[in-house]
DRENKOL-152856 format. One record per residue: residue in three letters; z, x negated, y negated of N, C-alpha, C, CB in turn. Coordinates in steps of 0.2 Angstrom, whole numbers, plus 5000, padded with zeros to 4 digits. Glycine has a CB too. Layout:
! DRENKOL-152856
ALAZXYZXYZXYZXY
...
//
This chain:
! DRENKOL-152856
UNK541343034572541243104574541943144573541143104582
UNK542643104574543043154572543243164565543543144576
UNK543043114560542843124554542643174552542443084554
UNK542043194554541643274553541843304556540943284555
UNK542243324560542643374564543043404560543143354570
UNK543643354558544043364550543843384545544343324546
UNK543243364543542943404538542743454539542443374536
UNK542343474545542343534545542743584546542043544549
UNK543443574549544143594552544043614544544843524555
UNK544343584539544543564533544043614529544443484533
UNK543543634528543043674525543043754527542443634527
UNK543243774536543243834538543943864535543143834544
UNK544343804535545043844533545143834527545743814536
UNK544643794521544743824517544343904513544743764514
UNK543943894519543543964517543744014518543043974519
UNK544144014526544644074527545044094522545044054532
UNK545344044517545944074511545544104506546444014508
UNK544844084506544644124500544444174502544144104497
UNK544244184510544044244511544344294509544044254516
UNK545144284512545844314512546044334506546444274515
UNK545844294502545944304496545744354493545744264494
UNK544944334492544544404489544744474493543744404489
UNK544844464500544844534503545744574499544644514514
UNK546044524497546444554497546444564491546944534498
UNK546344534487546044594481545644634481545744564475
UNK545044644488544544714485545144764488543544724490
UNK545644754492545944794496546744834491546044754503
UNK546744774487547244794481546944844478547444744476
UNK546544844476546144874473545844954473545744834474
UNK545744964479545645024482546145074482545545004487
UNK545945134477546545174477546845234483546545204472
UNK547245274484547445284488547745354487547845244491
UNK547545384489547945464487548445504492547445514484
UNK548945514489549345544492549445634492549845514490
UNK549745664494549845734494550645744488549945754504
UNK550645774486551245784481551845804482551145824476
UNK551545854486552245914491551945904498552246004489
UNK552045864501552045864508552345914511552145814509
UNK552845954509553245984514553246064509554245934514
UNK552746064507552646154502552646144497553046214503
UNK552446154491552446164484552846244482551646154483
UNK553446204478553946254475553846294470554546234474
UNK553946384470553746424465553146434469553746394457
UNK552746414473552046434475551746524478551846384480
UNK551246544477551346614478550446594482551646684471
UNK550446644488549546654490549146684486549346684495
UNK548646654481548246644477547446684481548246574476
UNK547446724488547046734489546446704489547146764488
UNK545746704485545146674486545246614480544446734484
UNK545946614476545946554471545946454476546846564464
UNK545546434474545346374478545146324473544746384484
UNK545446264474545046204469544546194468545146144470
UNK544446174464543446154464543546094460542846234460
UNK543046044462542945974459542145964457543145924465
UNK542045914451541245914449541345844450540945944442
UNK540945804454540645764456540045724454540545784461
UNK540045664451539445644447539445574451539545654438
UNK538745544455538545484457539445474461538145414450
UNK539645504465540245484468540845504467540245434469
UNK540845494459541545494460541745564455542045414458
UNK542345614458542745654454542745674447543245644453
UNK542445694443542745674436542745744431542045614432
UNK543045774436543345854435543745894440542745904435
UNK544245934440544745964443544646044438545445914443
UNK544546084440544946164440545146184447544446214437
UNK545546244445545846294450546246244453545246344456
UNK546846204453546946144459547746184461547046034454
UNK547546184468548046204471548446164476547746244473
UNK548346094478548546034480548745974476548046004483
UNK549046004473549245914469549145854472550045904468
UNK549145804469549045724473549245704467548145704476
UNK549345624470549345564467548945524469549945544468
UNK548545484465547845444468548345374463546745474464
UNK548345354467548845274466548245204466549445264473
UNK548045184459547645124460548345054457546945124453
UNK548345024462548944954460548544884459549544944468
UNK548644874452548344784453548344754458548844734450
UNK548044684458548244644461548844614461547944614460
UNK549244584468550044564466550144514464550644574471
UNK549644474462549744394459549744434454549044324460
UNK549444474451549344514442549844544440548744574442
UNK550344584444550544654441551344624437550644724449
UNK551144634434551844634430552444704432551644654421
UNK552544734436553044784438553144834434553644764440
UNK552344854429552444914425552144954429552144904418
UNK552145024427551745074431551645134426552245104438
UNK551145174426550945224420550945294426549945204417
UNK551045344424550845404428550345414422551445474429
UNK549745464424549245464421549145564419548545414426
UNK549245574415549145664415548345664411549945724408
UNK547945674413547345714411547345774407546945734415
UNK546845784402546845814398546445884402546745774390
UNK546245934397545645994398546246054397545046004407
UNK546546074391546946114391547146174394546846114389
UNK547546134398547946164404547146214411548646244398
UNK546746214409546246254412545646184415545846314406
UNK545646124414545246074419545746034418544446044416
UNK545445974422545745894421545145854421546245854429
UNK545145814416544545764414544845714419544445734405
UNK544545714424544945674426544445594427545245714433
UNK543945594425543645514423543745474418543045514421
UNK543545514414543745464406544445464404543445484399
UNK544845524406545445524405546045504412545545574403
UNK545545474417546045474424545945394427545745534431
UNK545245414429544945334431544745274429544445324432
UNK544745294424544645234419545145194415544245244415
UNK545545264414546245224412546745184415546645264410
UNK546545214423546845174426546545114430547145214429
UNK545945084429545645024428546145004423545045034426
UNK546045024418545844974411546944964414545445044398
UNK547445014416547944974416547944934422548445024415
UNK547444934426547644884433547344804430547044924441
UNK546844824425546644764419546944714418546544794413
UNK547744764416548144724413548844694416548244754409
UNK548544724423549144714429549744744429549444664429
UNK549644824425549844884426549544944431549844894422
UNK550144964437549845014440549745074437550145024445
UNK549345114436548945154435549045224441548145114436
UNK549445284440549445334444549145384443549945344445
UNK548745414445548245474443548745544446547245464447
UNK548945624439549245654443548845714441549945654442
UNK548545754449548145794449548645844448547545804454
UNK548545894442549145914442548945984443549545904437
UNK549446054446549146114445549246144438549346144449
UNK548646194437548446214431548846274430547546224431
UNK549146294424549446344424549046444427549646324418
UNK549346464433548946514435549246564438548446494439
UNK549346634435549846694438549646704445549846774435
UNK548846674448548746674454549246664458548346644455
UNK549546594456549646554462550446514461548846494462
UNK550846534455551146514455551746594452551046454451
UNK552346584454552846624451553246624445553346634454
UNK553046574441553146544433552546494432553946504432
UNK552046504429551546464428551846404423550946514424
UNK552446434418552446394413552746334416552546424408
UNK553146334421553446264425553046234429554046254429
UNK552446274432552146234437552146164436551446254437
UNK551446144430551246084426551846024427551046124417
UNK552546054425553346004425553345984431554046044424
UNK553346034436553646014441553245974446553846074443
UNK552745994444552245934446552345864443551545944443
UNK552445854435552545794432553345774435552445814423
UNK553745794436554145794438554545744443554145834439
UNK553945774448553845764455553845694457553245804458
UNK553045694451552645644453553045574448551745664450
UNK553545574445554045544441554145514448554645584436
UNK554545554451555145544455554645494461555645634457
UNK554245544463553845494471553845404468552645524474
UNK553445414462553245344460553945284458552845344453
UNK554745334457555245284459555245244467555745324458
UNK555345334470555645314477555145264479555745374483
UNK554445244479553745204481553945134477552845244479
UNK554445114472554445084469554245004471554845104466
UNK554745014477554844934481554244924484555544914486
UNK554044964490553244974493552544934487553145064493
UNK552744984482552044984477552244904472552045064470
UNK552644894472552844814468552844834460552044744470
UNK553444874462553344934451554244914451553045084451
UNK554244894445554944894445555144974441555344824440
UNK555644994445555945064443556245084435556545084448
UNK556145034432556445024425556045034420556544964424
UNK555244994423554745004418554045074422554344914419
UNK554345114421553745164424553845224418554045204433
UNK553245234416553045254408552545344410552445164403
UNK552345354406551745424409551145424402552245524409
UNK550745434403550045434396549745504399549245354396
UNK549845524393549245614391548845594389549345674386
UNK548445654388547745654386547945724383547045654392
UNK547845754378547745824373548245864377546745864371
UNK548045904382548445944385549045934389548045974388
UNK548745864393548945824397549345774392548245804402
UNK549445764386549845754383550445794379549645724381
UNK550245864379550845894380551245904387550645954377
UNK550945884392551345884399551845804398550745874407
UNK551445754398551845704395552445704391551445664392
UNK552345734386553045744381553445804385552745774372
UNK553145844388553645874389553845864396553445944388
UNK553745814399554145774403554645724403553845754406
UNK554245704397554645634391555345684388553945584381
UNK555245764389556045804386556345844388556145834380
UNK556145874394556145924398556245904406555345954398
UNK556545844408556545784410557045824417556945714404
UNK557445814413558145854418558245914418558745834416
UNK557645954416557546024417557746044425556846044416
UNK558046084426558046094435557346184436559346114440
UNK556846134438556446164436556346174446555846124429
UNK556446144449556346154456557146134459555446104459
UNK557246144465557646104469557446024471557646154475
UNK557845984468557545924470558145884477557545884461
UNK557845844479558145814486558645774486557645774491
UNK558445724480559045674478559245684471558845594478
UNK559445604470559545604462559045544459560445594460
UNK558645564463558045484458557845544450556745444467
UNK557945494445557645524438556945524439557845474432
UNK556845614433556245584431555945584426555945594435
UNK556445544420556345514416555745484415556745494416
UNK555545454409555045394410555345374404554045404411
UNK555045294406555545244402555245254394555545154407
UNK554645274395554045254389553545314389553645184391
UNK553145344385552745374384551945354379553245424382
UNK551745364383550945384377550445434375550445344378
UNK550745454370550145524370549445524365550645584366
UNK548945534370548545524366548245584365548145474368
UNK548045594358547845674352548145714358546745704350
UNK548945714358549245744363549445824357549945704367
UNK549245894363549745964361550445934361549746034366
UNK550645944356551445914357551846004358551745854347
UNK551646044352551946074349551446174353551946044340
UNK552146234352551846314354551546334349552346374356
UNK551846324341551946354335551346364333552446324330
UNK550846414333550446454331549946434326550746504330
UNK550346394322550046354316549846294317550346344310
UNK549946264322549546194324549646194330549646124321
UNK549646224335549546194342548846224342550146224349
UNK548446204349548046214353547846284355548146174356
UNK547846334354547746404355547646394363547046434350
UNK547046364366546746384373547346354377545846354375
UNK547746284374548246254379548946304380548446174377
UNK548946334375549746384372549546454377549646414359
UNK548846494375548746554378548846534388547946574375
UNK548446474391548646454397549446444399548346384398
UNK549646424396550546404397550946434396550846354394
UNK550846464390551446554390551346604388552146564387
UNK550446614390550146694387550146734383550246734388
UNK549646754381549346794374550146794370548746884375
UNK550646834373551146854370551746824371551146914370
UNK551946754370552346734373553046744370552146684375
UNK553646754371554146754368554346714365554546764370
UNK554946714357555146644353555146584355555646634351
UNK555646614364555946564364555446524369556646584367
UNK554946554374554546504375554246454372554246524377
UNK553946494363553646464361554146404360553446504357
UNK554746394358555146344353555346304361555846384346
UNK555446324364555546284372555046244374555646334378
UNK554446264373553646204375553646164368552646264374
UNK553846184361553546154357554146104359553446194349
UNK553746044361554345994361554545934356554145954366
UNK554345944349554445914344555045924343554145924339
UNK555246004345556046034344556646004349556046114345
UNK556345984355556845944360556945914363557045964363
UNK556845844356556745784357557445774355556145754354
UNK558045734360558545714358558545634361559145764360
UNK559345594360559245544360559245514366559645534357
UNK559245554370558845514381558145524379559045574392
UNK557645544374556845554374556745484375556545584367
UNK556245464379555945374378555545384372555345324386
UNK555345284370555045284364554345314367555145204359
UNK553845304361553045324361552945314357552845394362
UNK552345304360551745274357551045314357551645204361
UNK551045334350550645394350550045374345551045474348
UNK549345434349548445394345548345474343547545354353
UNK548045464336547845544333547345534329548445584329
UNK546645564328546245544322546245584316545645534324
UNK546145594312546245624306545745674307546245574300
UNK545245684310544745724312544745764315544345694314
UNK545345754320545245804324545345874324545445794326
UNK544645934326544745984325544946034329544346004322
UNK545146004337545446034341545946014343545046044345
UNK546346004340547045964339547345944332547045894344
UNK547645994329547845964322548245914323548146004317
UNK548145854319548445764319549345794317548045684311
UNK549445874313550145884312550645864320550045974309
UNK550045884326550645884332550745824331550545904339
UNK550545744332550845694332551445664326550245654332
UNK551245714322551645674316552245714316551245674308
UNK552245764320553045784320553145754325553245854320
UNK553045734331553345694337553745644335553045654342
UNK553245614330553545544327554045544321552945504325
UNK553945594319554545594314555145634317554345634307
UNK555145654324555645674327556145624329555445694333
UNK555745584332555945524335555945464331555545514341
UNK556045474325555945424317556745434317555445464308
UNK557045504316557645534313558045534318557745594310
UNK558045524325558545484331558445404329558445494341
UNK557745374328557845294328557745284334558645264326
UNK557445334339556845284345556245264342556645334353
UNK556445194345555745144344554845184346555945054352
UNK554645184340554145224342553645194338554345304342
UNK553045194340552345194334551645264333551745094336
UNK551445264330551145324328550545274324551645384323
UNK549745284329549245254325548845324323548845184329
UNK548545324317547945394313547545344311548145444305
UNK546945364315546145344314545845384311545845344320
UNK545545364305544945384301544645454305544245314300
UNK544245404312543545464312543945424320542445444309
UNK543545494325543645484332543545574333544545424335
UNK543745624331543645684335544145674340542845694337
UNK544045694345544545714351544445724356544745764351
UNK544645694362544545674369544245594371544045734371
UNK544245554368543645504367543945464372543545474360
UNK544345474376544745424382544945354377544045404391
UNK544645294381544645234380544445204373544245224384
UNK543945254371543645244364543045194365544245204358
UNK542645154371542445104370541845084367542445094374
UNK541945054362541245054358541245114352540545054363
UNK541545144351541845194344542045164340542345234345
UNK542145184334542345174328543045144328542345224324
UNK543445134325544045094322544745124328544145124311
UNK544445194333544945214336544845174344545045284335
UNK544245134343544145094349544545034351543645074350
UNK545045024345545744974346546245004347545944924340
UNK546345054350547045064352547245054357547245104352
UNK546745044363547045004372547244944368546444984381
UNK547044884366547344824363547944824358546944804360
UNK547944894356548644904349549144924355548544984340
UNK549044954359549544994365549644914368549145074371
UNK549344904372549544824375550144784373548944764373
UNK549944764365550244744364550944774361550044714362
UNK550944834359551644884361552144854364551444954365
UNK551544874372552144884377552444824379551944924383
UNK552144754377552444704380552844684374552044654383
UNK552844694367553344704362553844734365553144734357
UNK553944784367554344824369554944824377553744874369
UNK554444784379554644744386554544784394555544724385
UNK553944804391553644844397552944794400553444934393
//
């Protein structure tokens, strides 16, 4: 009898640990979103009837315009898994939406995949509504959202060393121009946490303003129909890339007709002529926007070519 007792002793507590177990992974798992500016959003002006608006498909998000709330939606590995890397994630839809599915959710899956945290930044869109300089909004957001994902560092299980940012087309010209624009004092900030990122990925990112290969709809949003030189050559961040720029790792297809592959190739031949560690992959065929690539042509190896990047790289 007491035989079977122990056994059974023995059988409930080993089920309890698996219970504990899995539940602590569905609960890892589950992301969480925070508010950006808890205490007011700087530069902000009343936008009157301008209000966010989100498109919703079988549950979840997978669109942002008008956004007037910034957030951070924070998916974190499992902590048996996570290597103490961390991505801020910018979504693309030039400067006027956020793809925020295939360019938000899923990426940050595919980094929790890899036992990388994955930070989704809903970022505001550039808008004379609602802001007193449109063209820093977008920064100061990227900025921000740098800096919270330090201060959360010890909480979230991220080591502050390894925290990197990935674009998407528009949302990769926010990336680069966070990866140079870094220490802009673009708002009043509280401490001195950086917000640098250690690493960049830009995918068929606007790098550049200059008229002959940027993005017309992301340039006209950011510094208007008529913007001055100096905005122009100030956004084009190919031009202010110096030697604190982190390396990058940048996806472009040769195809693309809403993003000439010219903006990648000057990033990289920017950052060729300082000698930051950097790679530059050109795909045949892929067009533009394709998130993940999965099941596509020859540019559906680049989460695996980036993988292994970044752990070359010691991220």
């Amino acid at each position: 009898m007491n035989f079977n007792i122990n056994i059974m002793k023995k059988s409930t507590f080993i089920i309890a640990i698996l219970v504990t177990n899995l539940l602590g992974i569905t609960l890892n798992a589950q992301p969480k979103t925070i508010k950006l500016w808890p205490e007011g959003i700087p530069g902000s002006i009343t936008g009157g009837d301008y209000k966010e608006v989100s498109t919703v498909e079988n549950g979840i998000i997978t669109r942002w315009i008008k956004v007037t709330d910034p957030s951070l939606t924070v998916f974190l590995p499992p902590k048996e898994k996570a290597t103490g890397t961390a991505v801020l994630i910018c979504p693309g839809g030039g400067y006027g939406a956020l793809a925020f599915n295939h360019e938000g959710n899923d990426i940050a899956k595919w980094l929790n995949d890899n036992g990388i945290a994955g930070i989704i930044l809903k970022y505001r869109l550039p808008s004379d509504l609602i802001m007193k300089d449109k063209s820093i909004g977008p920064l100061q957001d990227a900025q921000e959202a740098m800096r919270t994902i330090r201060r959360n560092a010890a909480s979230w299980n991220i080591n502050p060393s390894k925290i990197g940012v990935i674009g998407f087309s528009a949302g990769g010209h926010l990336a680069s121009t966070l990866s140079t624009h870094f220490d802009d004092m673009v708002y009043e900030v509280k401490d001195n946490t950086s917000a640098r990122p250690d690493f960049s990925i830009l995918m068929y990112p606007v790098i550049t303003m200059d008229a002959s290969f940027t993005h017309m709809g992301s340039r006209k949003n950011l510094i208007g129909d008529n913007p001055s030189e100096e905005a122009v050559r100030h956004f084009s961040n190919e031009l202010q890339i110096n030697e604190k720029t982190p390396p990058a790792f940048l996806v472009h297809s040769a195809d693309d007709k809403a993003v000439p592959i010219k903006n990648s190739i000057t990033y990289y031949e920017a950052l060729s002529k300082l000698s930051i560690p950097s790679e530059l992959h050109i795909f045949q065929k892929g067009g533009h926007g394709y998130g993940l690539a999965i099941g596509k042509d020859t540019q559906s190896s680049w989460p695996g070519l980036c993988m292994k990047w970044l752990k070359a790289s010691g991220f």
